[in-house]
CHARMM internal coordinates of N, CA and C (Angstrom, degrees):
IC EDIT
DIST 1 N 1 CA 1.4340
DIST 1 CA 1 C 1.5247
ANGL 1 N 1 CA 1 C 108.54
DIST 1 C 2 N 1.3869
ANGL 1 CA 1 C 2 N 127.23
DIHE 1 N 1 CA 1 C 2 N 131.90
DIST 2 N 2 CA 1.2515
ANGL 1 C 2 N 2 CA 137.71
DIHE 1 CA 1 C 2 N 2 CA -171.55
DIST 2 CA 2 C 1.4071
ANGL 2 N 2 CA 2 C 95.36
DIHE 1 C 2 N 2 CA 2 C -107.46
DIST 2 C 3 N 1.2473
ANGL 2 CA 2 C 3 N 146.03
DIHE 2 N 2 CA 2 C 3 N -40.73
DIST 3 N 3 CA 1.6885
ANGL 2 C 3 N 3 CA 154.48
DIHE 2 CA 2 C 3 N 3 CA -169.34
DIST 3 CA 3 C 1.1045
ANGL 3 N 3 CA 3 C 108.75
DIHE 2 C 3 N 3 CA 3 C -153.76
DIST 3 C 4 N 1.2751
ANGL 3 CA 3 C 4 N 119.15
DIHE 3 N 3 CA 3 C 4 N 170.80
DIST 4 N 4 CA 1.5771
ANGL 3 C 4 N 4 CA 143.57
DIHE 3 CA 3 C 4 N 4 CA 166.38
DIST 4 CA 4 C 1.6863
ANGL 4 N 4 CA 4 C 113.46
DIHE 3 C 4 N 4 CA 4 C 174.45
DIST 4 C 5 N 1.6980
ANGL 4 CA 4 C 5 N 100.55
DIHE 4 N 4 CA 4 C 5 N 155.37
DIST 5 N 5 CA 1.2882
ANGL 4 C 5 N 5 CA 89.44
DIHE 4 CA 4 C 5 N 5 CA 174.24
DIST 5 CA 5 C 1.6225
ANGL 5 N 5 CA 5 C 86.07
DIHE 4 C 5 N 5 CA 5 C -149.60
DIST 5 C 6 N 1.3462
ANGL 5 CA 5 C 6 N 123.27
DIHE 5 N 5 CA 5 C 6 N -179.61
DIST 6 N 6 CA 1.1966
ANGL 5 C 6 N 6 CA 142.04
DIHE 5 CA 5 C 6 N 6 CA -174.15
DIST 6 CA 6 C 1.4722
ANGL 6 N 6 CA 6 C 130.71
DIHE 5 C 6 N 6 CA 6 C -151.40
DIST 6 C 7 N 1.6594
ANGL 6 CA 6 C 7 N 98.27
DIHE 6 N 6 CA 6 C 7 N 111.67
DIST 7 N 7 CA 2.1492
ANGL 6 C 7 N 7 CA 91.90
DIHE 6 CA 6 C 7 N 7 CA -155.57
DIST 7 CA 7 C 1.7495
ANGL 7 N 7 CA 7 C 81.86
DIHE 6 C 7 N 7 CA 7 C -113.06
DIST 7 C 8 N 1.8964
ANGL 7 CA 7 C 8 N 100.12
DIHE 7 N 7 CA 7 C 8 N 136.27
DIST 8 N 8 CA 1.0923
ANGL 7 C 8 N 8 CA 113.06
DIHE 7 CA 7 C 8 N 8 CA -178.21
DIST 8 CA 8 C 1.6609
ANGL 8 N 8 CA 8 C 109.75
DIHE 7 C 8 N 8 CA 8 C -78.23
DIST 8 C 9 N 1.0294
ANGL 8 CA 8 C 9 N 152.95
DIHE 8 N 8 CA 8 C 9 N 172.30
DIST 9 N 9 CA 1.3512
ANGL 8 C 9 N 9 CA 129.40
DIHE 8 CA 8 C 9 N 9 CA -177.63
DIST 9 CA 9 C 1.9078
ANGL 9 N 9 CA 9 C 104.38
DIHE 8 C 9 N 9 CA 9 C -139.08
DIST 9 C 10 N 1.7392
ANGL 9 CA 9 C 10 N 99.30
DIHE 9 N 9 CA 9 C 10 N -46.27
DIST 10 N 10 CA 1.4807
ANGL 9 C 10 N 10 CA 88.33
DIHE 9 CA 9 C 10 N 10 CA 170.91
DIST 10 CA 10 C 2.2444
ANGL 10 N 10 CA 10 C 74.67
DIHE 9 C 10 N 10 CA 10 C -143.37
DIST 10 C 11 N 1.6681
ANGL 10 CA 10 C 11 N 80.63
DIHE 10 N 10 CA 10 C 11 N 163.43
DIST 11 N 11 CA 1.1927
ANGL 10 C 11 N 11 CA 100.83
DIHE 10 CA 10 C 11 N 11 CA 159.54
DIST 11 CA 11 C 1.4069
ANGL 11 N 11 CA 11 C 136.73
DIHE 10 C 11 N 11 CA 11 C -166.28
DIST 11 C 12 N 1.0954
ANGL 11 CA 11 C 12 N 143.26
DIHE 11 N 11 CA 11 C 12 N 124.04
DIST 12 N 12 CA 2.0488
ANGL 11 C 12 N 12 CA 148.83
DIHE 11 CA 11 C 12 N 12 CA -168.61
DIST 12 CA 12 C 1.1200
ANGL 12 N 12 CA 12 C 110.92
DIHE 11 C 12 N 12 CA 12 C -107.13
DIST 12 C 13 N 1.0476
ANGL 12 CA 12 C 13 N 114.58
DIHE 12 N 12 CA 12 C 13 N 137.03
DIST 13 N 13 CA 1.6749
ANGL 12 C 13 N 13 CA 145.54
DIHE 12 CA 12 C 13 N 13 CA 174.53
DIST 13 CA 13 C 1.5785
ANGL 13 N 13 CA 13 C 93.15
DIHE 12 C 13 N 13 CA 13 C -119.34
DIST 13 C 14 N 1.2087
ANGL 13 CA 13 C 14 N 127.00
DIHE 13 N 13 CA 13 C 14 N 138.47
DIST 14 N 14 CA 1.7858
ANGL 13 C 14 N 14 CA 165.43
DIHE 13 CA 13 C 14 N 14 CA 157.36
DIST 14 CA 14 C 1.0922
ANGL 14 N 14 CA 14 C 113.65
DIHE 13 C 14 N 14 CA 14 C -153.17
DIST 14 C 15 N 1.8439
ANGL 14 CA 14 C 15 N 120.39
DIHE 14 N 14 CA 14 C 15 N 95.82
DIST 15 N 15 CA 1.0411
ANGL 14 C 15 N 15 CA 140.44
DIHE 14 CA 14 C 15 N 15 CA 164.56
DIST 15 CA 15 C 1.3228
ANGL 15 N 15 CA 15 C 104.21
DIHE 14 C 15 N 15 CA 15 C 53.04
DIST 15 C 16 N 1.7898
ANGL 15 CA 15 C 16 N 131.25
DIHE 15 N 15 CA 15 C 16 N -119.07
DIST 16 N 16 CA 1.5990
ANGL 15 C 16 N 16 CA 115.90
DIHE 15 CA 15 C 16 N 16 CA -154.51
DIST 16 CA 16 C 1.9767
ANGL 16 N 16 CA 16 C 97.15
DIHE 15 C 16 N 16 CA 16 C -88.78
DIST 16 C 17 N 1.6997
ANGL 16 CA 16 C 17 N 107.09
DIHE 16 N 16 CA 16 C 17 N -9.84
DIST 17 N 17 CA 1.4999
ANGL 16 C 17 N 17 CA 104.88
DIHE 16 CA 16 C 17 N 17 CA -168.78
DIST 17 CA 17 C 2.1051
ANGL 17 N 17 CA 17 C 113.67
DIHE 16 C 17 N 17 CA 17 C -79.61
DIST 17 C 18 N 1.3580
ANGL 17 CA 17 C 18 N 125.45
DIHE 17 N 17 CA 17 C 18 N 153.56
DIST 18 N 18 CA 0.5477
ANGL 17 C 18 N 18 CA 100.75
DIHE 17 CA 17 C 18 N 18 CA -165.93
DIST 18 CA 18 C 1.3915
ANGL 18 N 18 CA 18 C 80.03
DIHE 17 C 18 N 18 CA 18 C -138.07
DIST 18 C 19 N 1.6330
ANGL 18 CA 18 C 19 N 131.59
DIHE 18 N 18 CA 18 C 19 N 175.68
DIST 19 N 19 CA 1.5300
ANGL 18 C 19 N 19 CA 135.56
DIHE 18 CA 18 C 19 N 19 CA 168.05
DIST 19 CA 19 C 1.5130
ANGL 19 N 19 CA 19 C 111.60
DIHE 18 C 19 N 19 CA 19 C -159.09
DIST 19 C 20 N 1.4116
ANGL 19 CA 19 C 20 N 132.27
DIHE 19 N 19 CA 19 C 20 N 164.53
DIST 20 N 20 CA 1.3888
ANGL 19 C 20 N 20 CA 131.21
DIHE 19 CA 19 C 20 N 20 CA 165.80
DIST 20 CA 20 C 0.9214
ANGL 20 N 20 CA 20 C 122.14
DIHE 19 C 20 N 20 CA 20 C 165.93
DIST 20 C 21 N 1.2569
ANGL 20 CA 20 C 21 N 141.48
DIHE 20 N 20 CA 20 C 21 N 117.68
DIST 21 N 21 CA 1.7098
ANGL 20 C 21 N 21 CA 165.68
DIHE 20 CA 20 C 21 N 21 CA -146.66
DIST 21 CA 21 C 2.1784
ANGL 21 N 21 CA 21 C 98.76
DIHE 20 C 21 N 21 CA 21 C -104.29
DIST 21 C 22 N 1.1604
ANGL 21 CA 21 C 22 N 89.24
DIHE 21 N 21 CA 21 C 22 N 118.71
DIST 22 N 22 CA 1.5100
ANGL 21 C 22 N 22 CA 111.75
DIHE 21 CA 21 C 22 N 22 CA -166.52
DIST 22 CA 22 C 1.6699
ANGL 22 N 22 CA 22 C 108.84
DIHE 21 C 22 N 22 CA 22 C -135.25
DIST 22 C 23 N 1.2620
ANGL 22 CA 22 C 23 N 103.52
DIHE 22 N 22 CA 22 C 23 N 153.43
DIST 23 N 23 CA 1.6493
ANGL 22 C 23 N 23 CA 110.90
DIHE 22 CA 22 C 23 N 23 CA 167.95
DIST 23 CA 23 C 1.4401
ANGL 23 N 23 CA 23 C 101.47
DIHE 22 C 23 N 23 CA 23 C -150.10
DIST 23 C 24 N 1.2753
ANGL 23 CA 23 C 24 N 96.76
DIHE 23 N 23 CA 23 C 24 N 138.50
DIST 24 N 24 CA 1.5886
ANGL 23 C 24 N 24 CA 139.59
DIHE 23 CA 23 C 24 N 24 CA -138.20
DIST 24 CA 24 C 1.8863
ANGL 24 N 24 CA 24 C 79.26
DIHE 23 C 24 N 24 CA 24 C -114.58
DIST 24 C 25 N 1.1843
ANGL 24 CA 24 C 25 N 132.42
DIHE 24 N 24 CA 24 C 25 N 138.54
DIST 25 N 25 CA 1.6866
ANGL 24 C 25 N 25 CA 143.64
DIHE 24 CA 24 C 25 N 25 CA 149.56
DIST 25 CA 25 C 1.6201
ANGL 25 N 25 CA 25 C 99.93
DIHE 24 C 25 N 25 CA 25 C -135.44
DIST 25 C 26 N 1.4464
ANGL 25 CA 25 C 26 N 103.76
DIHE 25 N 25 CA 25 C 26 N 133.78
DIST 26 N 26 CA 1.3894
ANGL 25 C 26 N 26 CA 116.25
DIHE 25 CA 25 C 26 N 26 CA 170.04
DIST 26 CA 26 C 1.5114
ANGL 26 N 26 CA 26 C 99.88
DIHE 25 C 26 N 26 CA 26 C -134.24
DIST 26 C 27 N 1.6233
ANGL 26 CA 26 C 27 N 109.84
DIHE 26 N 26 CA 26 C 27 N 153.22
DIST 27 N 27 CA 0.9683
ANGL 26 C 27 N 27 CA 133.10
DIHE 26 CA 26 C 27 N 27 CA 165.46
DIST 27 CA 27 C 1.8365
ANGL 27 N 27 CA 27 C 123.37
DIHE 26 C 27 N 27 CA 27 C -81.95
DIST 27 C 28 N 0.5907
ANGL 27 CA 27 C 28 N 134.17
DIHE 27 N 27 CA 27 C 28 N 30.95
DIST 28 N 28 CA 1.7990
ANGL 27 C 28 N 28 CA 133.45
DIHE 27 CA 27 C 28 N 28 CA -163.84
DIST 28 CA 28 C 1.9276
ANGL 28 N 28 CA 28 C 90.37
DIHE 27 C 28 N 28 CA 28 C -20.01
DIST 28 C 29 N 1.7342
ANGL 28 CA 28 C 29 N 100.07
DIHE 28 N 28 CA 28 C 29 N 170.97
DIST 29 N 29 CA 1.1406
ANGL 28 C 29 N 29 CA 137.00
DIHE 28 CA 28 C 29 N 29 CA -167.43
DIST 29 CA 29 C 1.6757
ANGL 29 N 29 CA 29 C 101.47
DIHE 28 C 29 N 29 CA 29 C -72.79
DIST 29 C 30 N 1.7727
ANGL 29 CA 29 C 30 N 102.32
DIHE 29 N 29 CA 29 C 30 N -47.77
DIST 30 N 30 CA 1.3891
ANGL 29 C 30 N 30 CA 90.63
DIHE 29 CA 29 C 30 N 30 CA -177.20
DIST 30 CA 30 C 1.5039
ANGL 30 N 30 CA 30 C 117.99
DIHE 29 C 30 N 30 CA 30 C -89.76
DIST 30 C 31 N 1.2700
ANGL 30 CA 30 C 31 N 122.05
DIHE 30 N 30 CA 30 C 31 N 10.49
DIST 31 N 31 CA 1.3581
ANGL 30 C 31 N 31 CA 131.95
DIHE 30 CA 30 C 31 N 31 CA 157.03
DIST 31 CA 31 C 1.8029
ANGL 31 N 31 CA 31 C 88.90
DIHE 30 C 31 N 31 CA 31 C 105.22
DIST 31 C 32 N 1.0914
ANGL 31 CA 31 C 32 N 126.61
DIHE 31 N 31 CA 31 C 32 N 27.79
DIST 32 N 32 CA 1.4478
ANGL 31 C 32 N 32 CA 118.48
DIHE 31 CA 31 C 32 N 32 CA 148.70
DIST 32 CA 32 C 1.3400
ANGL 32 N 32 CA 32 C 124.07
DIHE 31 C 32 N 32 CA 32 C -78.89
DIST 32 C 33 N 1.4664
ANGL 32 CA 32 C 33 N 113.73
DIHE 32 N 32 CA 32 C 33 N 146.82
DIST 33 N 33 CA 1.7100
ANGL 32 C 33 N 33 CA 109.57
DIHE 32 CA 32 C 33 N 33 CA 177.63
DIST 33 CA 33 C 1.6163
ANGL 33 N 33 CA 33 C 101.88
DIHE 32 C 33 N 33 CA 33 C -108.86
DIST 33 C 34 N 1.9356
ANGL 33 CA 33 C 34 N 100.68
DIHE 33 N 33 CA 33 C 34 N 136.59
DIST 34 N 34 CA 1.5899
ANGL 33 C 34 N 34 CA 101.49
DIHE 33 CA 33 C 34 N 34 CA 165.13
DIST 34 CA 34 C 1.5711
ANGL 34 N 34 CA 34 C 91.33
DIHE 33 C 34 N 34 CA 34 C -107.18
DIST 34 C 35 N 1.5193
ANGL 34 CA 34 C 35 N 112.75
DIHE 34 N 34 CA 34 C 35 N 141.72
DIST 35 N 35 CA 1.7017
ANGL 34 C 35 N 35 CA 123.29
DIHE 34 CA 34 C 35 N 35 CA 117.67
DIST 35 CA 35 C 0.6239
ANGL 35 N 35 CA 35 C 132.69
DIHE 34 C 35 N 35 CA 35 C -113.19
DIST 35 C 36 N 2.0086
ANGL 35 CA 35 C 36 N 101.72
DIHE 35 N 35 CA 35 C 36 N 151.68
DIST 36 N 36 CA 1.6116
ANGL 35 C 36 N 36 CA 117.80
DIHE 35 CA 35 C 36 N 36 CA 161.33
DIST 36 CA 36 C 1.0966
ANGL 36 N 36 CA 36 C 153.82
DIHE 35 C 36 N 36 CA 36 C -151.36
DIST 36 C 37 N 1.3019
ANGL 36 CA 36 C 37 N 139.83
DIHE 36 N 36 CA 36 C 37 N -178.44
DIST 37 N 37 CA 1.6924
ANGL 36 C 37 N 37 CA 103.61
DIHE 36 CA 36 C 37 N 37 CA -144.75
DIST 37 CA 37 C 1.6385
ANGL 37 N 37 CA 37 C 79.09
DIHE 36 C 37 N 37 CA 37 C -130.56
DIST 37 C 38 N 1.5226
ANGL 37 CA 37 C 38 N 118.97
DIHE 37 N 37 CA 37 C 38 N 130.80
DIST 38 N 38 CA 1.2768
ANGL 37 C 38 N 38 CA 121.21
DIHE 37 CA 37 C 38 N 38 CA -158.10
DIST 38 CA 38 C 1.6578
ANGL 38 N 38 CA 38 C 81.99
DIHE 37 C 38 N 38 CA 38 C -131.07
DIST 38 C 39 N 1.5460
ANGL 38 CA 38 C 39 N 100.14
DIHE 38 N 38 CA 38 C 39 N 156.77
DIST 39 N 39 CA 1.2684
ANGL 38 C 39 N 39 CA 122.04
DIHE 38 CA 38 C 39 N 39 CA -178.90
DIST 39 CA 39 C 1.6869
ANGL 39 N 39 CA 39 C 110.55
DIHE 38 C 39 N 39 CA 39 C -141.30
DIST 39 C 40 N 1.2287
ANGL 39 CA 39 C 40 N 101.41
DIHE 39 N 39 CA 39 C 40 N 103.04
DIST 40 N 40 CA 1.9490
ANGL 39 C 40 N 40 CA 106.85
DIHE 39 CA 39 C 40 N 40 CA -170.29
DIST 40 CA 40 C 1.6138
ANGL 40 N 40 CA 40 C 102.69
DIHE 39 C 40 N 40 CA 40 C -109.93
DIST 40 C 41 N 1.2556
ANGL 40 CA 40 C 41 N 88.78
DIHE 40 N 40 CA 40 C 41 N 143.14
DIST 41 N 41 CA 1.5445
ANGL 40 C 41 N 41 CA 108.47
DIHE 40 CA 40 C 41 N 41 CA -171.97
DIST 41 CA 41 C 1.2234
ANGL 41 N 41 CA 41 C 100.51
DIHE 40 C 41 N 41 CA 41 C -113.36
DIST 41 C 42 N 1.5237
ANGL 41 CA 41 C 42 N 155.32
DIHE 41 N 41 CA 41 C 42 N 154.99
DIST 42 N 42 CA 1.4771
ANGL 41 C 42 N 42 CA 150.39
DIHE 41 CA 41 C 42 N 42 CA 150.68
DIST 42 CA 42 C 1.3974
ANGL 42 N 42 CA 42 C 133.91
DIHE 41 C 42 N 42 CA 42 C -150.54
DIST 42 C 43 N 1.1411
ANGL 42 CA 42 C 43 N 118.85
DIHE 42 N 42 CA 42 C 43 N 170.70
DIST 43 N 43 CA 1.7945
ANGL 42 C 43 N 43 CA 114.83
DIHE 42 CA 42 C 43 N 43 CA -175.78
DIST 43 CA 43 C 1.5379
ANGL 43 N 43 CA 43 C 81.54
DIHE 42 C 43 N 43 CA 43 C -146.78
DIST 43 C 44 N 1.5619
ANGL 43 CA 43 C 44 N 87.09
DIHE 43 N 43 CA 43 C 44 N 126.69
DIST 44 N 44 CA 1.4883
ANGL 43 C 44 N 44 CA 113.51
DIHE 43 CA 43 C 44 N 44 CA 161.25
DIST 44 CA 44 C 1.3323
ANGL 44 N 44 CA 44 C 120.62
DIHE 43 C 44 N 44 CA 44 C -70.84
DIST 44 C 45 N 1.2596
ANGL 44 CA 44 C 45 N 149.88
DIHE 44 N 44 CA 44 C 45 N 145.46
DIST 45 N 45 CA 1.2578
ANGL 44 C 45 N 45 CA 161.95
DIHE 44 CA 44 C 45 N 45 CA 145.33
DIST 45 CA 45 C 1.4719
ANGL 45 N 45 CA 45 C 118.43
DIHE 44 C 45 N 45 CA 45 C -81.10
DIST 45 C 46 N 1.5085
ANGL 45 CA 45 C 46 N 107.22
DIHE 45 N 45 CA 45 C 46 N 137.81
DIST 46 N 46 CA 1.7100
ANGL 45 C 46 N 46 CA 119.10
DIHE 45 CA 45 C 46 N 46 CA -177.83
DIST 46 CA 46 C 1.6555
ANGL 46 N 46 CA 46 C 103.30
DIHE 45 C 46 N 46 CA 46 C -35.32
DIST 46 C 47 N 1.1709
ANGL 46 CA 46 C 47 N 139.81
DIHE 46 N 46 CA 46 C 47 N -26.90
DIST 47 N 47 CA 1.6207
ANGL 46 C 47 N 47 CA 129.23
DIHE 46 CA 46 C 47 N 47 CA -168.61
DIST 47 CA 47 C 1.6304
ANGL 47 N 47 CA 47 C 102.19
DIHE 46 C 47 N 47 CA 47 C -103.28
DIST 47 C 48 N 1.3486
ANGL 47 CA 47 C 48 N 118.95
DIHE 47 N 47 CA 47 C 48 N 18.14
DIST 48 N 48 CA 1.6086
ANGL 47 C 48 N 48 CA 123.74
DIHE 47 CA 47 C 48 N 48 CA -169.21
DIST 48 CA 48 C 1.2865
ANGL 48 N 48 CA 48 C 114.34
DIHE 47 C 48 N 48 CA 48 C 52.82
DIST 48 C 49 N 1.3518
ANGL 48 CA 48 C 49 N 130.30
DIHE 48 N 48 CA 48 C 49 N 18.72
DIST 49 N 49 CA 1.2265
ANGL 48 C 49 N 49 CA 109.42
DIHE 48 CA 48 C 49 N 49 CA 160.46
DIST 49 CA 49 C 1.6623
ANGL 49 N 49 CA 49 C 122.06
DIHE 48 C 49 N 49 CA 49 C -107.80
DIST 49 C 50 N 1.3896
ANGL 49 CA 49 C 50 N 113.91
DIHE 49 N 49 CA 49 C 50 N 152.41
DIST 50 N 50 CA 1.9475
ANGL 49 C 50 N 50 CA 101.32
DIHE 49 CA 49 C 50 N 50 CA 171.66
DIST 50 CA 50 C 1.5581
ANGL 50 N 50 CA 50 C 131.95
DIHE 49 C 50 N 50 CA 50 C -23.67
DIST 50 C 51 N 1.1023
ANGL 50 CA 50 C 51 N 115.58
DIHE 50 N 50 CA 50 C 51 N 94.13
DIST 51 N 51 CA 1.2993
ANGL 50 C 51 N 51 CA 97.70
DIHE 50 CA 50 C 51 N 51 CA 165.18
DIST 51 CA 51 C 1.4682
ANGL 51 N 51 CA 51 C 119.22
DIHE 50 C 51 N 51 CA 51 C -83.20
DIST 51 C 52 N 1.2684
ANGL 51 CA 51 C 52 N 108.68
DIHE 51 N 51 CA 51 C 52 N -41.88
DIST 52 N 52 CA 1.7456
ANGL 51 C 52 N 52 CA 105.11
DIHE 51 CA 51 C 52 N 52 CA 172.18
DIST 52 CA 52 C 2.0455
ANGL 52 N 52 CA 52 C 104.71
DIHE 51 C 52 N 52 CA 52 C -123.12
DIST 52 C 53 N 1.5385
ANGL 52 CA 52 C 53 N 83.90
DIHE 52 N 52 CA 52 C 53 N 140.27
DIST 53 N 53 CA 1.6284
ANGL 52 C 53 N 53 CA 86.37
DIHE 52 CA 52 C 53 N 53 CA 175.55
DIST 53 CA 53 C 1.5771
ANGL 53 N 53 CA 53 C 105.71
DIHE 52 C 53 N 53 CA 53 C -134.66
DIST 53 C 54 N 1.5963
ANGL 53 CA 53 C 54 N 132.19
DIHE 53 N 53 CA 53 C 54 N 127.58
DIST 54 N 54 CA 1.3493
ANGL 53 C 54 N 54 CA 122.72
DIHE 53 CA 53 C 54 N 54 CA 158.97
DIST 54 CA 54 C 1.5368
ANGL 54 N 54 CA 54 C 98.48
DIHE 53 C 54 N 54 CA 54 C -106.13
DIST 54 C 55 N 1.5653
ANGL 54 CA 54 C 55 N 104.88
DIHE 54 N 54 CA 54 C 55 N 140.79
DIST 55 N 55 CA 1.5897
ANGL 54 C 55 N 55 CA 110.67
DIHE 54 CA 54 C 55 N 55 CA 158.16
DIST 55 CA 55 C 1.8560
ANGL 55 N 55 CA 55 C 110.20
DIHE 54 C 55 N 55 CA 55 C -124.97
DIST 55 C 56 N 1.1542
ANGL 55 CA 55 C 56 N 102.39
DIHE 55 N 55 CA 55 C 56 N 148.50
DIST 56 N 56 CA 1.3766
ANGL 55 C 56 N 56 CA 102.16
DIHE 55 CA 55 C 56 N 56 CA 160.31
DIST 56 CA 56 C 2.2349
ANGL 56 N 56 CA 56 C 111.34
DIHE 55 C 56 N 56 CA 56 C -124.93
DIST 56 C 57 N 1.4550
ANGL 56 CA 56 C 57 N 90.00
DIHE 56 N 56 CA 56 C 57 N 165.27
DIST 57 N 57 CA 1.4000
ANGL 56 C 57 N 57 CA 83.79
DIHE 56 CA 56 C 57 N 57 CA -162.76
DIST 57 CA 57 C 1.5084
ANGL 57 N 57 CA 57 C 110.88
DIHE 56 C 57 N 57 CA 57 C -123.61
DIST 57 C 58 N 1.0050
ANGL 57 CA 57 C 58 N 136.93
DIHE 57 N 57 CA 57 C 58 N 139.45
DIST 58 N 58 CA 1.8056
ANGL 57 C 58 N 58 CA 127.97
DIHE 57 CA 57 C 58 N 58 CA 173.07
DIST 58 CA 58 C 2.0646
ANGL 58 N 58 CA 58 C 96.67
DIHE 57 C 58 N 58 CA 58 C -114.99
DIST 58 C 59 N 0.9647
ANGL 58 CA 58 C 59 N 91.54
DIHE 58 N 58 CA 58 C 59 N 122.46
DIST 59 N 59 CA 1.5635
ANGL 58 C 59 N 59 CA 117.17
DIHE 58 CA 58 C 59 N 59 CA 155.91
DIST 59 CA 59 C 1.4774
ANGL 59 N 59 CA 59 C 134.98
DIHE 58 C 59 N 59 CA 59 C -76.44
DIST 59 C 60 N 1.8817
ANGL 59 CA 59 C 60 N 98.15
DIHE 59 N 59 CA 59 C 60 N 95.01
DIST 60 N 60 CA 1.3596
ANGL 59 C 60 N 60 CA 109.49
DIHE 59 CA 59 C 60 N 60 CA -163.11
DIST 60 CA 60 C 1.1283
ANGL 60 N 60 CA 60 C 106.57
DIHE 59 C 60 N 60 CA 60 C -95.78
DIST 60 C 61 N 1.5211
ANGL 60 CA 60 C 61 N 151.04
DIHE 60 N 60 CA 60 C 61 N -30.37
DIST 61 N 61 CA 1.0730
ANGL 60 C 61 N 61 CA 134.94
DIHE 60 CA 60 C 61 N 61 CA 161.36
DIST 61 CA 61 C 1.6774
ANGL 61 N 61 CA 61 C 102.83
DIHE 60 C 61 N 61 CA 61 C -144.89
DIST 61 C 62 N 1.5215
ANGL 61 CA 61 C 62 N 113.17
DIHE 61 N 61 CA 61 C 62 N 147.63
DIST 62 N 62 CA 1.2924
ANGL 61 C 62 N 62 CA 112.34
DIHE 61 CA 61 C 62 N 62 CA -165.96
DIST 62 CA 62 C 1.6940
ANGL 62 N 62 CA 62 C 76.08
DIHE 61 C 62 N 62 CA 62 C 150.01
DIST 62 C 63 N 2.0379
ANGL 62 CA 62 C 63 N 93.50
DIHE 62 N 62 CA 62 C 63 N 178.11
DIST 63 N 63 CA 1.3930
ANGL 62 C 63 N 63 CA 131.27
DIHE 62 CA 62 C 63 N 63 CA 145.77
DIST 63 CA 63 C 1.5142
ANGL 63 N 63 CA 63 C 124.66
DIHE 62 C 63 N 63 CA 63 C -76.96
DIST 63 C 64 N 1.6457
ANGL 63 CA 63 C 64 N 112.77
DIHE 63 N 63 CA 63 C 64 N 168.36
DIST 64 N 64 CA 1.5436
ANGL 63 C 64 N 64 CA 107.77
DIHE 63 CA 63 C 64 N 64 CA 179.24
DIST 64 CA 64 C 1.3509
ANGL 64 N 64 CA 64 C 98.29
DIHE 63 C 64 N 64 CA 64 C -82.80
DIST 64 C 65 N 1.5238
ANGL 64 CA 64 C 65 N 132.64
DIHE 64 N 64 CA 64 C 65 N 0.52
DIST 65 N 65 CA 1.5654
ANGL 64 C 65 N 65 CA 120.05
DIHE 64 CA 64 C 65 N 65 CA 172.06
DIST 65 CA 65 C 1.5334
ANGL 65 N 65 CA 65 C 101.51
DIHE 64 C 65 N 65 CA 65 C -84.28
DIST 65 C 66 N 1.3950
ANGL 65 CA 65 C 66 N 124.30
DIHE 65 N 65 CA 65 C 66 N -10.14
DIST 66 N 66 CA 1.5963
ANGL 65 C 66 N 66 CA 110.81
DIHE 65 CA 65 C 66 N 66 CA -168.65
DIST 66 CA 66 C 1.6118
ANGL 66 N 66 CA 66 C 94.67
DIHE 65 C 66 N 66 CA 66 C -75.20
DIST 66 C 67 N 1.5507
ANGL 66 CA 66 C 67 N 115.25
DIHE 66 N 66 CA 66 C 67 N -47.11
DIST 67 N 67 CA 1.2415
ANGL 66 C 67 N 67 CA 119.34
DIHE 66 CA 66 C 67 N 67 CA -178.67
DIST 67 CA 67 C 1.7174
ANGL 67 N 67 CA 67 C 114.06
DIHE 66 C 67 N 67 CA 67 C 16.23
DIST 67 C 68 N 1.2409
ANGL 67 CA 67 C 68 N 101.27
DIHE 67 N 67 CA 67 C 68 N -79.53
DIST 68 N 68 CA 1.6831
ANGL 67 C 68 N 68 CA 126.49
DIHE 67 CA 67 C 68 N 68 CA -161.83
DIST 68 CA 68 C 1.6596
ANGL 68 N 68 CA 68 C 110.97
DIHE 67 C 68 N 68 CA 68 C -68.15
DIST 68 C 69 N 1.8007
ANGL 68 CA 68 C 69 N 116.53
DIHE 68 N 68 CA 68 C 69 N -7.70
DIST 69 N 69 CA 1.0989
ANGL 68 C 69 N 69 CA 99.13
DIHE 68 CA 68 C 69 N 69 CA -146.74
DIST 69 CA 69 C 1.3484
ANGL 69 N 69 CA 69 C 113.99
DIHE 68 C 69 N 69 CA 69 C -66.47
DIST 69 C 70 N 1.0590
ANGL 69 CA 69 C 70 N 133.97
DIHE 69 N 69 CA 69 C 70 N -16.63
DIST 70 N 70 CA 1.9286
ANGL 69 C 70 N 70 CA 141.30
DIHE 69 CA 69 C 70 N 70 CA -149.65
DIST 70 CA 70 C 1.9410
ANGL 70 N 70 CA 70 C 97.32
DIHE 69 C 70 N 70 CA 70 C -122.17
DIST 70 C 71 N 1.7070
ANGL 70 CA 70 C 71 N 100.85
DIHE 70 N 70 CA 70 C 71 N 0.04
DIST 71 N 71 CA 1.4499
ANGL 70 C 71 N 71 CA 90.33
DIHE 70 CA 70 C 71 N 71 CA 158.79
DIST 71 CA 71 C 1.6886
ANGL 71 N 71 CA 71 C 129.48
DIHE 70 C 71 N 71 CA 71 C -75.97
DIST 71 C 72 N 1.6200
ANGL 71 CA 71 C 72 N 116.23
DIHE 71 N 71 CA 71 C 72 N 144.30
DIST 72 N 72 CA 1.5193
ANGL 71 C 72 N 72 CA 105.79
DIHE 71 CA 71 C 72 N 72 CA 157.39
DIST 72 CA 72 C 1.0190
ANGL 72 N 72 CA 72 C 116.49
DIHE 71 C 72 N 72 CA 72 C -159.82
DIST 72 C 73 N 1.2589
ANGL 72 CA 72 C 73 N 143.47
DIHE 72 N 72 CA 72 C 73 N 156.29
DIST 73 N 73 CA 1.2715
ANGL 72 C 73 N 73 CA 150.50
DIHE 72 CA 72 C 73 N 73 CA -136.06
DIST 73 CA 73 C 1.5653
ANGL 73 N 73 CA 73 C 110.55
DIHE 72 C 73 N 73 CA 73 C -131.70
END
COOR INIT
IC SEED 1 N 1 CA 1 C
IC BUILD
């Protein structure tokens, strides 16, 4: 990755739950651009930080190898 940036678009707080619809732009090395439009779900933990997070992702511009890029295990 050479760049990226990340514009929040909407987001909710209700008590420990948290949610917010984002798009993700990266720059890759060989000067290709991925976007994507991410959707995060979360539960806060007593010290404010995530304890649980699901996201799912749609792939707005890129390849089907970019797919995976912001996955990790």
């Amino acid at each position: 990755m050479a760049d990226g940036s990340v514009q929040v678009h909407d987001e909710l707080v209700d008590g420990d739950r948290y949610a917010d619809r984002h798009t993700v732009t990266v720059t890759k090395t060989d000067g290709a651009t991925v976007r994507m439009e991410v959707y995060l779900f979360a539960e806060y933990a007593p010290d404010g930080r995530f304890r649980r997070v699901e996201e799912t992702t749609l792939l707005l511009e890129g390849t089907g190898t970019d797919r995976d890029l912001g996955s990790a295990r």
